[in-house]
py3Dmol code that shows the C-alpha trace and the ligand (Angstrom):
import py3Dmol

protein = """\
ATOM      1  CA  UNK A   1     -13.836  -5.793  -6.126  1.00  0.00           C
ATOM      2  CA  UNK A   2     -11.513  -5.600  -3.038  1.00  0.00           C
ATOM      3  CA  UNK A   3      -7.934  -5.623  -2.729  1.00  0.00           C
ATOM      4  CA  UNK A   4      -6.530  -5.327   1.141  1.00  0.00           C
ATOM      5  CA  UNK A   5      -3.205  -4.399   0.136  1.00  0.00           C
ATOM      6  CA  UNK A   6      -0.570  -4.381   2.350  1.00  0.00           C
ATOM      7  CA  UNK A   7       2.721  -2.120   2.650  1.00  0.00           C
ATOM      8  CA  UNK A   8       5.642  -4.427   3.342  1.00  0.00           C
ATOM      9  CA  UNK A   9       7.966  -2.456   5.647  1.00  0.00           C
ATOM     10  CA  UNK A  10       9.020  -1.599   9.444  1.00  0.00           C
ATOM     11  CA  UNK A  11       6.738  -0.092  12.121  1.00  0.00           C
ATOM     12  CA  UNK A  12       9.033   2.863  11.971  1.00  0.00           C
ATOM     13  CA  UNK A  13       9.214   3.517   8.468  1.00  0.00           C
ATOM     14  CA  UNK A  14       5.391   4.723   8.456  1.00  0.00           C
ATOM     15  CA  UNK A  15       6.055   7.761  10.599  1.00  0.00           C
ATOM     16  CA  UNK A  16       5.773  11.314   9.328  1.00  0.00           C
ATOM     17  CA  UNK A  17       9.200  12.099   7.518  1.00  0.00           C
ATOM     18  CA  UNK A  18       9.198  15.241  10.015  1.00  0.00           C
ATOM     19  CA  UNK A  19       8.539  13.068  12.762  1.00  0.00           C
ATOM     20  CA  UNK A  20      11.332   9.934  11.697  1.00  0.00           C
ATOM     21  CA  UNK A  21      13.849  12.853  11.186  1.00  0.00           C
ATOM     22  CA  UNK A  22      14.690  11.051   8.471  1.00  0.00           C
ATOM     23  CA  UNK A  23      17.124   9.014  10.133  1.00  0.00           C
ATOM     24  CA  UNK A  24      17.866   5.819   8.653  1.00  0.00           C
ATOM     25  CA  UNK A  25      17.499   2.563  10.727  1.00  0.00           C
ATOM     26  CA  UNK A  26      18.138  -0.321   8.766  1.00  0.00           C
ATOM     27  CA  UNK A  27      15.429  -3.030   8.726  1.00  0.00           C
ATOM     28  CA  UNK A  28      15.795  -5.638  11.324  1.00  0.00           C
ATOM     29  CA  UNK A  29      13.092  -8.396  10.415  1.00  0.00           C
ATOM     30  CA  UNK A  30      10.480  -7.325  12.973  1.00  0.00           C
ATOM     31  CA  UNK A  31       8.323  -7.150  10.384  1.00  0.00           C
ATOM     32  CA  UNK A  32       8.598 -10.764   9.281  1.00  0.00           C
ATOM     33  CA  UNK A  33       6.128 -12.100  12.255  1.00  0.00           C
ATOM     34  CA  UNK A  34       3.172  -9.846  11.536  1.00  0.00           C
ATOM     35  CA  UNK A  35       3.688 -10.172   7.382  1.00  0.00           C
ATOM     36  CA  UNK A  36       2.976 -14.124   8.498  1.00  0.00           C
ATOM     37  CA  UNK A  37       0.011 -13.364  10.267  1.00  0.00           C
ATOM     38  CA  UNK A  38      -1.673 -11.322   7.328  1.00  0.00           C
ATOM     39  CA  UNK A  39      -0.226 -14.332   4.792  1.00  0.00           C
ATOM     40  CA  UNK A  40      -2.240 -16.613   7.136  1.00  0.00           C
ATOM     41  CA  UNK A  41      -5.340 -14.613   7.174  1.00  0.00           C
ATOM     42  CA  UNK A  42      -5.342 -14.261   3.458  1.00  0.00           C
ATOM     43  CA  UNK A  43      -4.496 -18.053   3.380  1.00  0.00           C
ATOM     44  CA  UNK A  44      -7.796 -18.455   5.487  1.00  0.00           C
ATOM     45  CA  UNK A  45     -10.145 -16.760   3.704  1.00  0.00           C
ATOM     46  CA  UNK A  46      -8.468 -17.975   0.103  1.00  0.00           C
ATOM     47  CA  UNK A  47      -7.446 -14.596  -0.676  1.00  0.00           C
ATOM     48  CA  UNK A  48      -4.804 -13.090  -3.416  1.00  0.00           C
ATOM     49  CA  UNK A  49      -4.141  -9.412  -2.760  1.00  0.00           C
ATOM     50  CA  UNK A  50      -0.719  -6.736  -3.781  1.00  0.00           C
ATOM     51  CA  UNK A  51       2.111  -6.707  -1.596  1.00  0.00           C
ATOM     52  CA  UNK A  52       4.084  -3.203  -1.635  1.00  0.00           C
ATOM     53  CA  UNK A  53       7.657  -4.418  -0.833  1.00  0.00           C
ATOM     54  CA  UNK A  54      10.468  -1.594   0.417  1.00  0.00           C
ATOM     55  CA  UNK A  55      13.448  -2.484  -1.573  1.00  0.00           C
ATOM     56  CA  UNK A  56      15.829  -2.521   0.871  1.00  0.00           C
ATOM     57  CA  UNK A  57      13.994  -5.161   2.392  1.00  0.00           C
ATOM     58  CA  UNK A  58      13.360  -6.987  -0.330  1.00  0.00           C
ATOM     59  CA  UNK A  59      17.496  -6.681  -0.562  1.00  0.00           C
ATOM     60  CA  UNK A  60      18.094  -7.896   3.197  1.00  0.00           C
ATOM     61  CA  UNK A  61      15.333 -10.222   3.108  1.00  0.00           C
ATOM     62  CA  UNK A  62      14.241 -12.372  -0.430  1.00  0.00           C
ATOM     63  CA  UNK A  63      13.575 -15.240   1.018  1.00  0.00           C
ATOM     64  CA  UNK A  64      10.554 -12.933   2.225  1.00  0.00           C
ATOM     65  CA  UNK A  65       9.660 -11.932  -0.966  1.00  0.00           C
ATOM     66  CA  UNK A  66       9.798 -15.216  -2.104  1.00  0.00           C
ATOM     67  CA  UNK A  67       7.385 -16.222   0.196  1.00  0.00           C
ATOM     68  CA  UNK A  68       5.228 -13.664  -0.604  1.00  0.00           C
ATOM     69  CA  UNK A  69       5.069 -14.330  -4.330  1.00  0.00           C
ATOM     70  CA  UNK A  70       4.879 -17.912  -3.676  1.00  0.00           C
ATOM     71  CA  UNK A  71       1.892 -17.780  -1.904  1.00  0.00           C
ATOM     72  CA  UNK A  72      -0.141 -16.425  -4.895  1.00  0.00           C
ATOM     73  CA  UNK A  73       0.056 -12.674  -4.197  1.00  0.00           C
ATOM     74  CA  UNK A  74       1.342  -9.944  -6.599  1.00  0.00           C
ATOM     75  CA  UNK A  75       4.872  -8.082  -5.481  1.00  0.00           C
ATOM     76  CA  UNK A  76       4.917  -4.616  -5.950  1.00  0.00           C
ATOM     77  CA  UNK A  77       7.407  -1.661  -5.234  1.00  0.00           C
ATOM     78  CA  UNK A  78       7.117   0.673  -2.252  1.00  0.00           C
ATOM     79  CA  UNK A  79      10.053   2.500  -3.282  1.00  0.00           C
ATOM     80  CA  UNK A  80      13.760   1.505  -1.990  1.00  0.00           C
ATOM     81  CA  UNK A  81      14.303   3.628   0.545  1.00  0.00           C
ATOM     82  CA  UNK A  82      11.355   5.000   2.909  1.00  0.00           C
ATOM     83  CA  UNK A  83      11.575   8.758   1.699  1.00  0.00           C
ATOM     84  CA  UNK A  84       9.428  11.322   1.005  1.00  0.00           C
ATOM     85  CA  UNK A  85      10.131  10.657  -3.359  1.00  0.00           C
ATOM     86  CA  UNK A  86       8.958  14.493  -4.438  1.00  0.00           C
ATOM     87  CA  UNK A  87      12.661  15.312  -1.960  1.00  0.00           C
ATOM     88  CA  UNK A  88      14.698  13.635  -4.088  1.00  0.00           C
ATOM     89  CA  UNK A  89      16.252  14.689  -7.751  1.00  0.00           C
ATOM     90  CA  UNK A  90      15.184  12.604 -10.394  1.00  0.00           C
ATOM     91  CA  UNK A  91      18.338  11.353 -11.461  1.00  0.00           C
ATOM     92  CA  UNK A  92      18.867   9.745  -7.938  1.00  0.00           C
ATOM     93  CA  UNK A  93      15.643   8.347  -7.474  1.00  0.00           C
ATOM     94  CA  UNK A  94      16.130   6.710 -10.920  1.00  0.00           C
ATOM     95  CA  UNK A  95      19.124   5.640  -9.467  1.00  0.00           C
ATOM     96  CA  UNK A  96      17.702   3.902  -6.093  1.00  0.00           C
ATOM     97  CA  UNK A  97      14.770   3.017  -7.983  1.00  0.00           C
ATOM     98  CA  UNK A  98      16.575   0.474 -10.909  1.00  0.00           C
ATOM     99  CA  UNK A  99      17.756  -1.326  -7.811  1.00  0.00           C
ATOM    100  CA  UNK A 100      14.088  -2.188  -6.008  1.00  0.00           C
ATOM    101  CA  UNK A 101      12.634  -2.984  -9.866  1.00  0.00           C
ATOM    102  CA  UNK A 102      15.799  -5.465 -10.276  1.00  0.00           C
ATOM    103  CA  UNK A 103      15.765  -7.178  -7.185  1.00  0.00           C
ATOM    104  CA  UNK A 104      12.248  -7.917  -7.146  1.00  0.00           C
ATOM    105  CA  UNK A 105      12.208  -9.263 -10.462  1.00  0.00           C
ATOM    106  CA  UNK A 106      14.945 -11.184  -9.702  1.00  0.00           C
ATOM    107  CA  UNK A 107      13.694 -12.765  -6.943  1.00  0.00           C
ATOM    108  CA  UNK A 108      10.151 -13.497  -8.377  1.00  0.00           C
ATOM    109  CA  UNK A 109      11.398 -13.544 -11.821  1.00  0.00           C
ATOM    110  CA  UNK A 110       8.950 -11.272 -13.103  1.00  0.00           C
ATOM    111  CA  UNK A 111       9.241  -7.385 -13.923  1.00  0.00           C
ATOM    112  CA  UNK A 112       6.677  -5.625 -11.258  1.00  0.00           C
ATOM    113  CA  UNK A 113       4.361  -3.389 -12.533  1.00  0.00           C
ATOM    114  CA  UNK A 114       3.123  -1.755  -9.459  1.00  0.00           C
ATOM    115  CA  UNK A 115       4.331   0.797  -7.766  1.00  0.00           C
ATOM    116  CA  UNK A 116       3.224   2.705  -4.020  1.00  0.00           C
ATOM    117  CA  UNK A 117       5.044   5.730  -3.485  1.00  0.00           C
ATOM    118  CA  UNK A 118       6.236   6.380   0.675  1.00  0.00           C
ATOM    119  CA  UNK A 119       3.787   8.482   2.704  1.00  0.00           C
ATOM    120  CA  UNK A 120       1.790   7.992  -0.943  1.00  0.00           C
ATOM    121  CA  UNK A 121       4.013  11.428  -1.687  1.00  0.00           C
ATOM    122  CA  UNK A 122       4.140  11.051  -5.981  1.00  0.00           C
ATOM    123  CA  UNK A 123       3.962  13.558  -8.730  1.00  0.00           C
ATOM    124  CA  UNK A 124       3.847  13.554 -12.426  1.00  0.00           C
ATOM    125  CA  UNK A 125       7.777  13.529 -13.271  1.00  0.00           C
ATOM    126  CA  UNK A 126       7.763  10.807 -11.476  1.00  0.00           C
ATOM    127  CA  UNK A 127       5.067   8.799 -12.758  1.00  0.00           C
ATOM    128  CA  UNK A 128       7.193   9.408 -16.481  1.00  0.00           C
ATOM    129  CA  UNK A 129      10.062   7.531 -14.507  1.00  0.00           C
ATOM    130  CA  UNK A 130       7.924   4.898 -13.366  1.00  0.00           C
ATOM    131  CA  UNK A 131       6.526   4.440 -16.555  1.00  0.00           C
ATOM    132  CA  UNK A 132      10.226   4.585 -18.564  1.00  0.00           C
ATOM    133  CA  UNK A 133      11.366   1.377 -16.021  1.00  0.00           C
ATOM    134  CA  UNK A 134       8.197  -0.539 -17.553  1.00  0.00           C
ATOM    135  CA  UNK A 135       5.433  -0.024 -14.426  1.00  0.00           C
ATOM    136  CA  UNK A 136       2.135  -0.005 -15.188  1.00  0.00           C
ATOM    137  CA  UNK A 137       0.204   1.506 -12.450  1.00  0.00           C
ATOM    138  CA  UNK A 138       0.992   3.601  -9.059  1.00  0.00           C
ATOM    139  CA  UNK A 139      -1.302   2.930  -5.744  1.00  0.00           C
ATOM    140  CA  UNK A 140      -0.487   5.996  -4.324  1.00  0.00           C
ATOM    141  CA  UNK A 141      -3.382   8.717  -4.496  1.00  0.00           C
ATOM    142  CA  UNK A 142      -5.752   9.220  -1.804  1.00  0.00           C
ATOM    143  CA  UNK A 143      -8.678  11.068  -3.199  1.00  0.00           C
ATOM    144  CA  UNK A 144      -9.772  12.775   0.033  1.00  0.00           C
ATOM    145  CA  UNK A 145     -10.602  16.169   0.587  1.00  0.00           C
ATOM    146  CA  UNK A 146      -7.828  17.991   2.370  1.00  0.00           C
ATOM    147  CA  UNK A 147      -5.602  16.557   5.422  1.00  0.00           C
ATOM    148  CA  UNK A 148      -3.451  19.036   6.297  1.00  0.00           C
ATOM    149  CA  UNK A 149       0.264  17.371   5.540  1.00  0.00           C
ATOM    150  CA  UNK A 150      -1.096  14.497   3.676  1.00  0.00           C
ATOM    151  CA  UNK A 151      -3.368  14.520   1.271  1.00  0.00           C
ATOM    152  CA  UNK A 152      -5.488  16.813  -1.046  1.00  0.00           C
ATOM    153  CA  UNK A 153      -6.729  14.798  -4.366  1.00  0.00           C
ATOM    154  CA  UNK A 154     -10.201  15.647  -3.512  1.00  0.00           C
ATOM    155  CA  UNK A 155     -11.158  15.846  -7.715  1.00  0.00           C
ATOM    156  CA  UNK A 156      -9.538  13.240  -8.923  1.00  0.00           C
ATOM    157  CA  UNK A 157     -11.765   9.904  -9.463  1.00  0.00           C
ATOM    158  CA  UNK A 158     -12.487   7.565  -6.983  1.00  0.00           C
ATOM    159  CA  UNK A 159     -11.853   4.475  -9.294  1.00  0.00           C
ATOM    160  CA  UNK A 160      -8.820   3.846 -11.185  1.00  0.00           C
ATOM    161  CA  UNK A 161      -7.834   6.256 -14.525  1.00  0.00           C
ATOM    162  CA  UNK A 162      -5.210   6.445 -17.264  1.00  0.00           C
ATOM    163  CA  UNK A 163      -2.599   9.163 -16.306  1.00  0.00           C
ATOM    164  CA  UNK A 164      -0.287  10.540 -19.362  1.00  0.00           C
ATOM    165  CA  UNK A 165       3.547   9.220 -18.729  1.00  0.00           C
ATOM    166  CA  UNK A 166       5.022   9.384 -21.723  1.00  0.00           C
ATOM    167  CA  UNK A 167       2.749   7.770 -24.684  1.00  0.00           C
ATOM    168  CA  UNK A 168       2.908   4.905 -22.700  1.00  0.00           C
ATOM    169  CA  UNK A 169      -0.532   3.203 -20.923  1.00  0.00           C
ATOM    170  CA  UNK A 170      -0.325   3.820 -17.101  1.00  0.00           C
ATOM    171  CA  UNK A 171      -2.459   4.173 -14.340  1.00  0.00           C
ATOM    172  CA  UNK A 172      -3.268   5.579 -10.985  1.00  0.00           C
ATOM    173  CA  UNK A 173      -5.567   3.150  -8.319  1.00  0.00           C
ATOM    174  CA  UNK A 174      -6.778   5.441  -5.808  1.00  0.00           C
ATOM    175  CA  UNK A 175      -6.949   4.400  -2.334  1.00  0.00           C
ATOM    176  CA  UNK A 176     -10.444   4.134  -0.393  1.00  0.00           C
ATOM    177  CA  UNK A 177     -12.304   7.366   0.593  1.00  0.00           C
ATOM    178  CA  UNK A 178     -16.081   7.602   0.951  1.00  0.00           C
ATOM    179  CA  UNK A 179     -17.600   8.553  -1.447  1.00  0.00           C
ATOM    180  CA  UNK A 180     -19.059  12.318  -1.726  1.00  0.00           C
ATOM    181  CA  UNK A 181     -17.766  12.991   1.372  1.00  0.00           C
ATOM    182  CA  UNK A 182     -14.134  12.106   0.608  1.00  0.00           C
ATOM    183  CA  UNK A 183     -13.152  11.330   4.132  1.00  0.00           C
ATOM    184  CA  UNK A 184      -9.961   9.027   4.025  1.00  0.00           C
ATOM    185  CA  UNK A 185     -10.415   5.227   4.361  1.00  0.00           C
ATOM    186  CA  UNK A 186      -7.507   3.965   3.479  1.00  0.00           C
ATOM    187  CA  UNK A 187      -6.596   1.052   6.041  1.00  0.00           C
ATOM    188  CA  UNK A 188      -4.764   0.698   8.628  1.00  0.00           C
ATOM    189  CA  UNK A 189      -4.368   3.407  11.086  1.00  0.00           C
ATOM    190  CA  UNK A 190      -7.993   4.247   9.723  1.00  0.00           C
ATOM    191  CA  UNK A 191      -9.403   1.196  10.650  1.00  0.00           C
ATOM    192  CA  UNK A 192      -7.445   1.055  14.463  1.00  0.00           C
ATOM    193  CA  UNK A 193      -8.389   4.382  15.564  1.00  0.00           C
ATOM    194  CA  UNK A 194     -11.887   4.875  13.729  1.00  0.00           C
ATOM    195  CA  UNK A 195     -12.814   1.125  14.001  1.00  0.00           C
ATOM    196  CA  UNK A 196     -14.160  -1.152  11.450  1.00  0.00           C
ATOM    197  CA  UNK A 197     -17.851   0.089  11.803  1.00  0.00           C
ATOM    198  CA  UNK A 198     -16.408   3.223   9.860  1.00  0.00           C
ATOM    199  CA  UNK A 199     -14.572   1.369   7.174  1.00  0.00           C
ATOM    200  CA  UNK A 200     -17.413  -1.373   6.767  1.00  0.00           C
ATOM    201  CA  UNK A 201     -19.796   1.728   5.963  1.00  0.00           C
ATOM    202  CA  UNK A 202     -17.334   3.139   3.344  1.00  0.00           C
ATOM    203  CA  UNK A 203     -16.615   0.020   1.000  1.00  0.00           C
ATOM    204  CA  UNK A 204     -20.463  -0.896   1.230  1.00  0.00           C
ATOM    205  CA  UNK A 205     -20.984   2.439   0.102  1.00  0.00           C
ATOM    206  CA  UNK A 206     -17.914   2.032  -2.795  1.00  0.00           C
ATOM    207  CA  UNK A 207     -18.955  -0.928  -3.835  1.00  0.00           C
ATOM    208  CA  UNK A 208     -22.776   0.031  -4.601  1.00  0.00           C
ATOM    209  CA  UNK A 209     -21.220   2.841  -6.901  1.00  0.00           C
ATOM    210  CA  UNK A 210     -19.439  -0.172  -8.467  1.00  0.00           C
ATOM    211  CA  UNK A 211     -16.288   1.579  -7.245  1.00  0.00           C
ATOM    212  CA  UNK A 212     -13.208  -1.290  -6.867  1.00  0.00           C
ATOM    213  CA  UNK A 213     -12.085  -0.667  -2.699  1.00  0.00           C
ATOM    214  CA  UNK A 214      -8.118  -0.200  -2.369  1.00  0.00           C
ATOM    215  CA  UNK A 215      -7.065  -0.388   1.222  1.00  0.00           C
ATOM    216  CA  UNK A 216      -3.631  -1.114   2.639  1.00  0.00           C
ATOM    217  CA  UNK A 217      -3.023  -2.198   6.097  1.00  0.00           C
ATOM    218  CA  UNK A 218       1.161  -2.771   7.263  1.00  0.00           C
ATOM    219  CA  UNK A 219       2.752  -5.877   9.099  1.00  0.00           C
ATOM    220  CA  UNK A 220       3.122  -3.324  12.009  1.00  0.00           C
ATOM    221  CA  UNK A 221      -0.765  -2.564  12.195  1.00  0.00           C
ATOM    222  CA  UNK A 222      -0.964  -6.084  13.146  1.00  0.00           C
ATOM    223  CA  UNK A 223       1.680  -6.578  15.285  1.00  0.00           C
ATOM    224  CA  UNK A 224       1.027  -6.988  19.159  1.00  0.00           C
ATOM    225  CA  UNK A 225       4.715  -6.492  20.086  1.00  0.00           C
ATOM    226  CA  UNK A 226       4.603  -3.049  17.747  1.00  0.00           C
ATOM    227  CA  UNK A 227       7.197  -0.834  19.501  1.00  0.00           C
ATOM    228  CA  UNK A 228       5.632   2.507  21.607  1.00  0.00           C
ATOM    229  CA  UNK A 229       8.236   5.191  20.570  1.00  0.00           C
ATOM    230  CA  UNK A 230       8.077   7.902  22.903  1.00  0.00           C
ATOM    231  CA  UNK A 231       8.113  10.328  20.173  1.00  0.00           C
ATOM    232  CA  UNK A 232       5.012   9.269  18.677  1.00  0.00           C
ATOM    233  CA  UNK A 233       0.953   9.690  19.943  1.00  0.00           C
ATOM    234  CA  UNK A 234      -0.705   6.925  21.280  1.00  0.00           C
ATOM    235  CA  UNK A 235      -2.840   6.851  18.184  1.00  0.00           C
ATOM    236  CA  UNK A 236       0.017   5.821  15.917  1.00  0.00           C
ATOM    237  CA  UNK A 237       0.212   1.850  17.923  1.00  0.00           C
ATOM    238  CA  UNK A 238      -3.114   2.101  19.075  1.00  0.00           C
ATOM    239  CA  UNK A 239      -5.237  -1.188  18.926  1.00  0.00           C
ATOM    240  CA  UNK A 240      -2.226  -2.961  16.756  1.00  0.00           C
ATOM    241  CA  UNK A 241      -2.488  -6.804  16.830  1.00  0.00           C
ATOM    242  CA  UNK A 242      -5.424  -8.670  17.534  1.00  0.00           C
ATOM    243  CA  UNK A 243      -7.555  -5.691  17.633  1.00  0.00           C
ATOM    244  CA  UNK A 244      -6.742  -5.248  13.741  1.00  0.00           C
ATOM    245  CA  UNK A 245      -6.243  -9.142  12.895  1.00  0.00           C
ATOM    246  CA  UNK A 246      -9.827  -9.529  13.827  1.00  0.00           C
ATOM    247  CA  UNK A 247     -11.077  -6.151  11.849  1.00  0.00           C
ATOM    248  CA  UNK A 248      -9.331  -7.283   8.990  1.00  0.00           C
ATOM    249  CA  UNK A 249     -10.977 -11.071   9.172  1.00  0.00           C
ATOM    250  CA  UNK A 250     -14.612  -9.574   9.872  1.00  0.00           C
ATOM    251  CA  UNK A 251     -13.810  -7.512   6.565  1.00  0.00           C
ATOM    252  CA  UNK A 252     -12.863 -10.356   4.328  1.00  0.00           C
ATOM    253  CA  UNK A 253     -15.960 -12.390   5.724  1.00  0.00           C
ATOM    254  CA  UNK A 254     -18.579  -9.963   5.304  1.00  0.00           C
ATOM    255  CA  UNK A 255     -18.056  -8.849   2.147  1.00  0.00           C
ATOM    256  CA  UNK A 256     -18.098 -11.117  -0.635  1.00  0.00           C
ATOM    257  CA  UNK A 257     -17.570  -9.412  -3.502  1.00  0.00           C
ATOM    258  CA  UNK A 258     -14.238 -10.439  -5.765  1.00  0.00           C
ATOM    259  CA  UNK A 259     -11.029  -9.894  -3.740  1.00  0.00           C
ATOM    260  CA  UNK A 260      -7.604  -9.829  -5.834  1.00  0.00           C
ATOM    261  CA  UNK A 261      -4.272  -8.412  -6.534  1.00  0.00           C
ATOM    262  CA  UNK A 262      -4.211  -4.760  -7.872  1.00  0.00           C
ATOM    263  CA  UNK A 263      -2.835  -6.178 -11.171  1.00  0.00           C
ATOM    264  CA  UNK A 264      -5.921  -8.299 -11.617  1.00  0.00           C
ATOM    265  CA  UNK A 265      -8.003  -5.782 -10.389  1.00  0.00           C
ATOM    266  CA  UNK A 266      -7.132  -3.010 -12.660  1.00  0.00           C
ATOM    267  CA  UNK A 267      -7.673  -5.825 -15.693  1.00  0.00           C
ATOM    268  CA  UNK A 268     -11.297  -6.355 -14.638  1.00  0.00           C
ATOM    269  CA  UNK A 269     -12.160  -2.798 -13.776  1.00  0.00           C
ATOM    270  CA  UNK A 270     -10.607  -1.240 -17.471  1.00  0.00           C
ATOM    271  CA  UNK A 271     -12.396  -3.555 -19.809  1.00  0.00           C
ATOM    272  CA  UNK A 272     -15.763  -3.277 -17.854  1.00  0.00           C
TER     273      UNK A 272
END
"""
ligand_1 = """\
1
ZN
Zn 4.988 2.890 3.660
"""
view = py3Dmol.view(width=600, height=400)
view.addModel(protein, "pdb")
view.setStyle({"model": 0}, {"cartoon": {"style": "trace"}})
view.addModel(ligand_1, "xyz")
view.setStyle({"model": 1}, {"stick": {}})
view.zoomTo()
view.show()
């Protein structure tokens, strides 16, 4: 099983919260040209897949949303604002977090029961709160061995598992390493800087250890026009647009295993 999940947000929301100062630019709907392209390619090749949705876009945008949910996929939360979440006292995020829950229901009309934490930064308090506002799963865990800054889940299972949150059933998806070697997959700026020879080789290897493959690519990653900010590396915009639009096609193509929304996903892979 696949799922090629995809963060809904602005090119500049993805940067390091060091790095983005935390300043806070409102969205501006740059996004909303790329997100078409990946609906289209997913229209293409027939495909339903988890859409992580920032709240305040969701908020500034619904008609978005709408189009989102209304062309099959599953709509998720990525959190309202684009923080770092472990920052933050509980009481607030419970706070900023009602509001994504509520407008996303209210624009699809159903609860969401996903949830992606920003710069995948989660811990177990707030897994409880997740679980208390009636999600059932978080996508935020990268089981990779250690990346200075990022990640460092390296012995935690590669394939979804049942986390405690307060006597209620929830779960954590991992994203896509290789297995053994834990080496991050993950998506997008994965697949534009290490190309998609590198990513190919890691779900083939996944999906042989009947391991389900969570990626995650952003409307950014495919964006030609993405913005080069001069405080950023070349590597964060490198080979956006077609570059990544054609990865992401040869990935769907070539592997024809079961691709679906986390949601569905998570169904299949806890019963079998
Ligand atoms: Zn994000």
């Amino acid at each position: 099983m696949l799922a090629l999940t995809v963060d809904v947000e602005e090119g500049f929301h993805g940067l390091r919260p060091s790095a983005h100062a935390m300043k806070h630019h409102p969205p501006r709907g740059a996004f909303i040209r790329p997100l078409r392209s990946i609906l289209g390619l997913f229209e293409k090749h027939n495909v339903n897949s988890t859409f992580f949705v920032l709240g305040e876009i969701a908020q500034i945008f619904p008609e978005v949303v709408e189009e989102i949910y209304d062309s099959g996929h599953e709509v998720a939360s990525h959190g309202y604002f684009h923080l770092d979440l472990t920052k933050i006292s509980l009481s607030t995020l419970e706070e900023i977090e009602r509001k994504t829950h509520d407008i996303l229901a209210r624009i699809t009309g159903e609860a969401p029961i996903g949830f992606r934490a920003p710069f995948a930064k989660i811990n177990s308090a707030i897994i409880s709160l997740l679980s208390e506002m009636g999600y059932v799963y978080d996508c935020s865990v990268v089981p990779s061995l250690w990346i200075p800054g990022w990640w460092s889940n390296c012995c935690v299972s590669l394939g979804p598992y049942r986390v405690s949150a307060g006597g209620k059933e929830f779960f954590e998806v991992p994203i896509a390493v290789f297995p053994y070697l834990r080496f991050p997959v993950c998506g997008g700026w994965i697949l534009r800087n290490f190309g998609v020879t590198y990513v190919e080789t890691a779900i083939k290897c996944l999906l042989r250890k009947g391991m389900p493959v969570i990626l995650y690519v952003h409307p950014f990653d495919v964006d030609p026009d993405a913005p080069k900010l001069e405080s950023v590396r070349f590597h964060v915009s490198r080979h956006c647009g077609g570059y990544m639009l054609r990865a992401m096609d040869h990935l769907l193509k070539t592997f024809d295993c079961k691709k679906m929304p986390i949601r569905d996903l998570l169904r299949e892979f806890m019963v079998h």
